[in-house]
N, C-alpha and C positions, 0 to 999 in steps of 0.2 A: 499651376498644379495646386490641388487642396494641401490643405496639410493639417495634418490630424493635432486640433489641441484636445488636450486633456484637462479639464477642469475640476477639481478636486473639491468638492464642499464639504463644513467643519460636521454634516450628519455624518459624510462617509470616512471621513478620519478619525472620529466616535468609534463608531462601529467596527473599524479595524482593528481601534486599540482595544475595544470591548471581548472582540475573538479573540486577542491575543491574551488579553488578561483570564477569561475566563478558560481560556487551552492551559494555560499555567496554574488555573487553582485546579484543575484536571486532576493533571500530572499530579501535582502535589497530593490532591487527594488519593488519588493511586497509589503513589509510592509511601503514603503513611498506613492505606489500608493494608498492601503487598508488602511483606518483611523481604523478602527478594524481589526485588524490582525486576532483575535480570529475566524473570521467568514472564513476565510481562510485555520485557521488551521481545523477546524471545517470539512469541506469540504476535507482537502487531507486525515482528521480519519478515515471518514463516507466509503470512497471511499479506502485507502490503509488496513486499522482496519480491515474492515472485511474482506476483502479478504488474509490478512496472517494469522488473528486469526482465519479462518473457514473456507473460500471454499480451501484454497490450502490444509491443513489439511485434508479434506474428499477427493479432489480429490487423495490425496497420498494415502487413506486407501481402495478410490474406487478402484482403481486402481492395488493396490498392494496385497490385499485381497481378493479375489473372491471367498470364502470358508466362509463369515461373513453368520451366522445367520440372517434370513428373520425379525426376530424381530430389532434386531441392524439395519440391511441396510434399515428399513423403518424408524428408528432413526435419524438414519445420513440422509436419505432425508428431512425429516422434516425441522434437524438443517437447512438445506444450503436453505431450501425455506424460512423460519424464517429470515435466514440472508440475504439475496439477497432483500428479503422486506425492510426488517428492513433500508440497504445500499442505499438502492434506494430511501428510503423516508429521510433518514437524507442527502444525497447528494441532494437532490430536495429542503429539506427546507436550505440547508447553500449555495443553488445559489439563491431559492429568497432573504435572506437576504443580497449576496452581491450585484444583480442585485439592490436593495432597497439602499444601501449604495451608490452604484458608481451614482446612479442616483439623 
């Protein structure tokens, strides 16, 4: 049987620490420029939250399933029009609120 090595060189362990350092002066810059963080976080929920808790989920079942019962696939359209509302209005009120903070 093969078996899968993984070999790890000191560019790509660089670079990993390099994202990791540069996602954290990020953040930091964010949260010194945003006196409410909250409203921040708020906003990358409303926008990353639903789209892992729900549309990639149905597009995997869309996709992957093409034998679902007409009752289930009106189901799952509902959810993802539920959620794409739902994402759109919480990502709409955590920009007016920070538009309202930076201002």
């Amino acid at each position: 049987m093969n078996e899968l090595i993984i070999v790890e060189s000191w560019e790509y362990t660089r670079n990993c620490y390099l994202v990791r350092v540069g996602f954290l002066v990020f953040v930091f810059g964010m949260s010194v420029c945003i006196d409410k963080m909250s409203i921040f976080v708020s906003l990358v929920g409303s926008l990353c939250g639903t789209s892992l808790g729900y549309v990639i989920p149905f597009l995997i079942i869309h996709y992957m399933d093409k034998e679902i019962p007409l009752w289930k696939a009106f189901i799952n359209w509902m959810v993802l029009t539920m959620t794409i509302v739902f994402g759109v209005l919480g990502a709409f009120t955590s920009l007016i609120d920070l538009v309202k903070d930076i201002a």
